[in-house]
C-alpha positions as CSV (number, residue, x, y, z in Angstrom):
1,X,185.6,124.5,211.0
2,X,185.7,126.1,207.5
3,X,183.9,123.6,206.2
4,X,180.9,124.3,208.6
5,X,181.3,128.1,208.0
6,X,180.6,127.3,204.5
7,X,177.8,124.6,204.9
8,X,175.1,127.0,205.2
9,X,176.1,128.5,202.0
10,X,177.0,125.1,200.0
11,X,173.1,124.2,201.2
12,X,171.6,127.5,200.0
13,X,173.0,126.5,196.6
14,X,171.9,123.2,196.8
15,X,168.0,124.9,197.7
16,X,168.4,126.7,195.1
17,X,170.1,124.7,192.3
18,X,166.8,122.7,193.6
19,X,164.4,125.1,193.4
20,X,165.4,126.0,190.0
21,X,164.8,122.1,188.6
22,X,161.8,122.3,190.0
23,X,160.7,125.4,188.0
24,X,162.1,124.2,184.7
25,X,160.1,120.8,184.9
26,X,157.3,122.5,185.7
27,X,157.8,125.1,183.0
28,X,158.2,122.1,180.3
29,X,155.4,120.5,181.8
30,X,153.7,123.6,181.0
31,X,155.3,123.9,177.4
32,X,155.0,120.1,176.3
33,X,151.1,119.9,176.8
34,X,150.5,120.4,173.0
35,X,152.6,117.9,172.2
36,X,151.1,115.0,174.8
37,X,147.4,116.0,173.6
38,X,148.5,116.2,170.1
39,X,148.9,112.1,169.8
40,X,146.3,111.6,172.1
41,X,144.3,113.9,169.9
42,X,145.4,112.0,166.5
43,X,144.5,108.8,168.2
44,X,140.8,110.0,169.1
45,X,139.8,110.9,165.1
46,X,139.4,106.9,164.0
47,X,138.1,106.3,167.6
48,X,135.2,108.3,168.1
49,X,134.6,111.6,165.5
50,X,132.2,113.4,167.7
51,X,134.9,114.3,170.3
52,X,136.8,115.5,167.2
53,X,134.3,117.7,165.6
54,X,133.7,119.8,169.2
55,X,137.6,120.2,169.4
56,X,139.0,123.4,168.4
57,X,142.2,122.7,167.4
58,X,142.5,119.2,165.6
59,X,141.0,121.4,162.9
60,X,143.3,119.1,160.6
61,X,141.9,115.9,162.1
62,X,138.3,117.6,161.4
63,X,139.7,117.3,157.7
64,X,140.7,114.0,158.2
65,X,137.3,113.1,159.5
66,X,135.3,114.3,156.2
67,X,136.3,111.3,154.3
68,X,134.9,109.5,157.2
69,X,131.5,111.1,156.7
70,X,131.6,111.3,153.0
71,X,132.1,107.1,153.5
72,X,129.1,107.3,156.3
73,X,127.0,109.5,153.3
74,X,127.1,106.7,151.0
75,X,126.1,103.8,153.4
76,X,123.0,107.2,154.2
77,X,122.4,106.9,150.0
78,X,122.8,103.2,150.3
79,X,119.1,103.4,151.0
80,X,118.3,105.3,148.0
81,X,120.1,102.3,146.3
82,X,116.0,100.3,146.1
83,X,114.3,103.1,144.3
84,X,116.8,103.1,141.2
85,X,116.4,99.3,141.7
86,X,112.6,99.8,141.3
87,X,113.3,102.2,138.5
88,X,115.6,99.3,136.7
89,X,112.4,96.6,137.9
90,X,110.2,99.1,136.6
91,X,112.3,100.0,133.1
92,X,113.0,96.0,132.6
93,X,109.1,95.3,132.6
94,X,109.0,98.3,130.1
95,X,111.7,96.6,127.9
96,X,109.8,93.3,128.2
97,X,106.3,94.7,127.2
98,X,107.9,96.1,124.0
99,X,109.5,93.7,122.6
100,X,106.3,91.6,122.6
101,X,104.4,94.7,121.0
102,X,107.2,95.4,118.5
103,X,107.2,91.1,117.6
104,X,103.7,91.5,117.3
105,X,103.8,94.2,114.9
106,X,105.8,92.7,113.1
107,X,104.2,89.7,112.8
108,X,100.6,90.9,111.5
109,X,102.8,93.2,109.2
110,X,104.0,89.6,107.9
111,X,100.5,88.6,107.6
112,X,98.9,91.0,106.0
113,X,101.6,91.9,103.1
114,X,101.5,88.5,101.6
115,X,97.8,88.4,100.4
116,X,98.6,91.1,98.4
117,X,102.1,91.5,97.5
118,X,102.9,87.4,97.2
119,X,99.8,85.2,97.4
120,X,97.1,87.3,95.2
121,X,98.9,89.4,92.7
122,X,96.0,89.6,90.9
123,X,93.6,91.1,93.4
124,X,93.0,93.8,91.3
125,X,90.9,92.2,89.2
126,X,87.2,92.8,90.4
127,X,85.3,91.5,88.0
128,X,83.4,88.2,88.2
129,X,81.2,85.7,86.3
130,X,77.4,87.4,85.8
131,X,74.2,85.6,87.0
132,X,73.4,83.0,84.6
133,X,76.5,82.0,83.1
134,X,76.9,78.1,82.5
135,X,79.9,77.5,84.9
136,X,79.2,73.8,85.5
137,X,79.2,73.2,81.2
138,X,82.4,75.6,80.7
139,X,84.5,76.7,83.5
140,X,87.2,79.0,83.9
141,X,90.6,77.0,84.4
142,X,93.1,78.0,86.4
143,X,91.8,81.2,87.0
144,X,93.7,84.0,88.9
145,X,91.6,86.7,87.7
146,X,88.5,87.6,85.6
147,X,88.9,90.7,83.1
148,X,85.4,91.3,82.3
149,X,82.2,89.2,81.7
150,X,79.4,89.9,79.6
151,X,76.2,89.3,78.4
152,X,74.7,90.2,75.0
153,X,70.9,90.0,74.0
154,X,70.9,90.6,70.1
155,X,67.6,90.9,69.0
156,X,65.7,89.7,65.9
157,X,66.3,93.2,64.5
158,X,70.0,92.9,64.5
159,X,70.1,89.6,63.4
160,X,68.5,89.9,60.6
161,X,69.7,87.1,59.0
162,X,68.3,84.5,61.4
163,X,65.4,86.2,62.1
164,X,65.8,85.7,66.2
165,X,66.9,86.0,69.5
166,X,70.9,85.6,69.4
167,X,72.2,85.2,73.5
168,X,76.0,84.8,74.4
169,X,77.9,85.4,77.2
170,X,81.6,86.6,76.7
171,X,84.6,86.0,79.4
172,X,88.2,87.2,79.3
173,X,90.2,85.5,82.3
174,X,93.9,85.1,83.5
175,X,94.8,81.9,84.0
176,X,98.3,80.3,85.2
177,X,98.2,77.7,83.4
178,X,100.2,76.5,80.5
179,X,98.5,77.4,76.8
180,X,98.7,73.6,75.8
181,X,96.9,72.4,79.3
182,X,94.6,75.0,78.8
183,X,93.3,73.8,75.4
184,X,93.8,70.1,76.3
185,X,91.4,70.9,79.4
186,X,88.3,71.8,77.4
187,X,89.3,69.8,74.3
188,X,88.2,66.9,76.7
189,X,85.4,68.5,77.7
190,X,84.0,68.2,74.2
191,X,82.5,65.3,73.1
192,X,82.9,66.4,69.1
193,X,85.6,68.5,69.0
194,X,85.6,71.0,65.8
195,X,88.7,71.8,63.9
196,X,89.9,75.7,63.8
197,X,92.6,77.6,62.9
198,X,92.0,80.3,65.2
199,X,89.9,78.5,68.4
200,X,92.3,76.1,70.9
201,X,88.6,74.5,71.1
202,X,85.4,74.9,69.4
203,X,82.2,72.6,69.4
204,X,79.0,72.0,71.3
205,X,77.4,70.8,74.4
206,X,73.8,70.3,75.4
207,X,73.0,73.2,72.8
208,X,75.6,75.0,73.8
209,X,78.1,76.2,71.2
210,X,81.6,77.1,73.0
211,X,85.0,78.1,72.2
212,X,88.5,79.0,73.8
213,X,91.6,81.3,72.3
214,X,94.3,81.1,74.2
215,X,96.9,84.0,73.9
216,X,99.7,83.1,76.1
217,X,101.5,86.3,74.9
218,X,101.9,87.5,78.6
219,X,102.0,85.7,81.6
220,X,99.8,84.5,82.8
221,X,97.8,83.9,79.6
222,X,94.8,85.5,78.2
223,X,92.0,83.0,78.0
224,X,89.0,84.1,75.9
225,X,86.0,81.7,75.8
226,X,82.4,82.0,74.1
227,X,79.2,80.3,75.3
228,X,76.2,80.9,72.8
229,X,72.7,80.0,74.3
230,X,70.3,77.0,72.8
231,X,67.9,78.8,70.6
232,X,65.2,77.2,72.8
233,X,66.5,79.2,75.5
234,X,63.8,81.5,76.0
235,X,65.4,84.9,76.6
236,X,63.9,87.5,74.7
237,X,65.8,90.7,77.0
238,X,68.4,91.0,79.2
239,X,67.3,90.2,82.4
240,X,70.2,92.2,83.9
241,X,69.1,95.3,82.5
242,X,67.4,96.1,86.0
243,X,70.0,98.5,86.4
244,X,69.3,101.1,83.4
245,X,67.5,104.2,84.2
246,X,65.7,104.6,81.3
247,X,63.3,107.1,83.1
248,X,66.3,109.4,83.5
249,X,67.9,108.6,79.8
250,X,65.2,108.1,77.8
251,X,65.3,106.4,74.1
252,X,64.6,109.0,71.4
253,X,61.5,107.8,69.2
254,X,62.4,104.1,69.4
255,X,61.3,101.8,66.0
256,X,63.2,98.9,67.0
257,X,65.5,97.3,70.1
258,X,68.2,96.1,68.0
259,X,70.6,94.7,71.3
260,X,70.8,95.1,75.3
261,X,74.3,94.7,76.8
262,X,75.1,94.5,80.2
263,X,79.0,93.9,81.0
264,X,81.3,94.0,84.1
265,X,84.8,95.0,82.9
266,X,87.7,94.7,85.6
267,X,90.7,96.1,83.6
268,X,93.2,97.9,85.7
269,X,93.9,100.0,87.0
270,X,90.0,100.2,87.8
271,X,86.8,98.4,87.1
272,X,83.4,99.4,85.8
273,X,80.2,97.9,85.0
274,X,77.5,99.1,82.3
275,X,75.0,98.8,80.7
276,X,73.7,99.6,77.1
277,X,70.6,99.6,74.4
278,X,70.7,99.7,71.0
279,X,67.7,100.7,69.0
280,X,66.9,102.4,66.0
281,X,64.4,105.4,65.7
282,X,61.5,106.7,63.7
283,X,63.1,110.3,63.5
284,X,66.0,112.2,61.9
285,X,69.5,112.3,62.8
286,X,69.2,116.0,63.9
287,X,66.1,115.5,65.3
288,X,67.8,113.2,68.1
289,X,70.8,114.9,68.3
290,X,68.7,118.1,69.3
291,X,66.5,115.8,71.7
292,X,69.7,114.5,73.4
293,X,71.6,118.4,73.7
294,X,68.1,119.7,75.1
295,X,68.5,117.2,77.8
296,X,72.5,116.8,79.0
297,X,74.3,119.4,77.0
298,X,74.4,121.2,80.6
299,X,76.3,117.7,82.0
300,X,79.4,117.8,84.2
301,X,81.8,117.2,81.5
302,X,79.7,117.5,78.5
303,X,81.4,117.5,75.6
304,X,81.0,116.1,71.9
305,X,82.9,114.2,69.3
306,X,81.9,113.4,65.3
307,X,83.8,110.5,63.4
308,X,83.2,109.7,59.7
309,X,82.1,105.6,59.9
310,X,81.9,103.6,56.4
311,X,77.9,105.1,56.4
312,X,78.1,108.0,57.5
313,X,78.5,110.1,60.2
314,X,78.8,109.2,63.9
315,X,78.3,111.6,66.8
316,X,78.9,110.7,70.4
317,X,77.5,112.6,72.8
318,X,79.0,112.4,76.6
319,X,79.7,113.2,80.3
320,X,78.5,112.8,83.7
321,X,74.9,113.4,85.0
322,X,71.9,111.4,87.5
323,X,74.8,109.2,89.0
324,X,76.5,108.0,85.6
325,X,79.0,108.6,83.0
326,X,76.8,108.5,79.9
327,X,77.4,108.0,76.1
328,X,75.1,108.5,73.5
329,X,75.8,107.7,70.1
330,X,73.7,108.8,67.2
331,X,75.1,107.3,64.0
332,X,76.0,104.3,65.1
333,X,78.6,103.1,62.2
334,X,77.2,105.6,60.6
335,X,73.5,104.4,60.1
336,X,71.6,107.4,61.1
337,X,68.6,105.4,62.4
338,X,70.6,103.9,65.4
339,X,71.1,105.3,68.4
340,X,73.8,103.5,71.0
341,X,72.5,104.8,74.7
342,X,75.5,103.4,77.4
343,X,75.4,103.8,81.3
344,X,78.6,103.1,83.0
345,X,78.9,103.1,86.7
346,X,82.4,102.4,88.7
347,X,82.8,98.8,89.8
């Protein structure tokens, strides 16, 4: 009977001890939701990062999730990846097209030097063989270079002695060839050799007299040849004297024309050609010297200069005036009654 007087009580207990389980489960079910959502949570990140990002508080998982987008940024700049490709396409080309321009460049350099450094070291030398000259009776051998060329029209006056018309042309060339082939090439060209002790060769053909000197001195070798006309030759004046402005330099009281000279002269480092008349005169000495001040005294460059010559006195008068460098020489080797007029022009 005790017992069921305290059953009621023993079952309140047991309602109670109940009821209180009850409330603690559901109070840790209550407490423990953090901890459930949290895996849940870390799970979702490499799932889906949308969900993620709207979530408040995986803020750390948000972190996580950067790396994600910094990865998803490059395949979003992977585009971007063609345009430097067409700047590499475009720079390549670039390289391309230069190196043909810089070959190129090079080779025309290549070209062009040797003409003038390698294959014609003698270009400088501008002077060449004047109309007339007998090139098919004497020719230049070996030649890498005239000097000057001349031709000389003495007249009866100044060669007194022969009592005509003495015509020569006069040539200084370079040649590379050796001082004994040289004279051994125009020795053969001789039919009657004559013997000198100054001339590699000396004689006559067709009415030609000609002669060589070799001066192999420098290198190449100096090679000095003569060709006098045939006395039947007919010149009685230069016929290159076209060039002489006689209007402009006139010739002072002229007696007689003793010599007309016309020469092209290529000696480095510049050239010239000219032209010049000798003559002698029917007046004085100061006479023409005051005839010649009167009229280029006032020239750019004017000046004057008196020598004593075995016959006198010798004044040259020069400077620069209607196009030319003149000289005029009163005096000539000291004769009074010649007069030297020379118009030299740049070649």
């Amino acid at each position: 009977m005790r017992v069921l007087k305290e059953l009621p009580r023993l079952l309140m207990v047991v309602i109670v001890l109940a009821v209180f389980n009850l409330a603690a489960c559901t109070t840790s079910t209550e407490n423990d939701p953090p901890q459930t959502s949290g895996p849940a949570t870390n799970n979702s990140p490499s799932e889906t990062s949308p969900p993620q990002q709207t979530t408040t508080q995986p803020a750390p998982s948000t972190t996580q999730a950067t790396p994600t987008v910094t990865h998803s940024q490059p395949t979003t700049q992977a585009p971007s990846t063609p345009p430097v490709t067409s700047i590499t396409s475009t720079q390549t080309p670039g390289t391309t097209t230069t190196a043909p321009v810089t070959t190129t460049t090079q080779t025309e350099v290549t070209v062009t030097q040797p003409p003038t450094t390698t294959n014609d070291p003698y270009s400088y030398y501008r002077g060449y063989l004047l109309e007339g000259y007998p090139e098919d009776i004497w020719p230049l051998y070996e030649s890498v270079g005239i000097e000057s060329c001349s031709l000389s029209v003495h007249y009866p006056a100044y060669n007194n002695l022969y009592s005509g018309y003495s015509n020569s042309y006069s040539v200084i060339y370079k040649s590379i060839a050796d001082k004994a082939d040289i004279a051994e090439y125009y020795l053969e060209l001789l039919p009657f050799p004559e013997e000198s002790s100054w001339y590699d060769a000396i004689g006559v053909i067709d009415g030609y007299t000609l002669s060589v000197r070799v001066d192999d001195g420098r290198s190449p070798a100096d090679v000095y040849i003569s060709v006098s006309l045939p006395d039947d030759s007919g010149m009685t004046s230069n016929p290159l004297m076209t060039g002489f402005s006689e209007s402009q330099f006139p010739l002072y009281e002229v007696n007689e024309t003793w010599a007309e000279i016309v020469v092209v002269n290529s000696n480095p480092p510049s050239g010239e050609q000219f032209s010049e008349i000798y003559f002698s005169h029917s007046g004085t000495a100061s006479e023409a010297l005051g005839f010649y001040r009167g009229l280029f005294a006032g020239a750019e460059g004017y000046k004057e200069v008196t020598v004593e010559e075995w016959q006198g006195e010798e004044v040259t008068l020069s400077g620069y005036m209607h196009g030319y460098n003149f000289q005029i020489v009163v005096g000539v080797w000291g004769n009074s009654e010649i007069i030297q007029i020379k118009l030299v022009q740049p070649l």
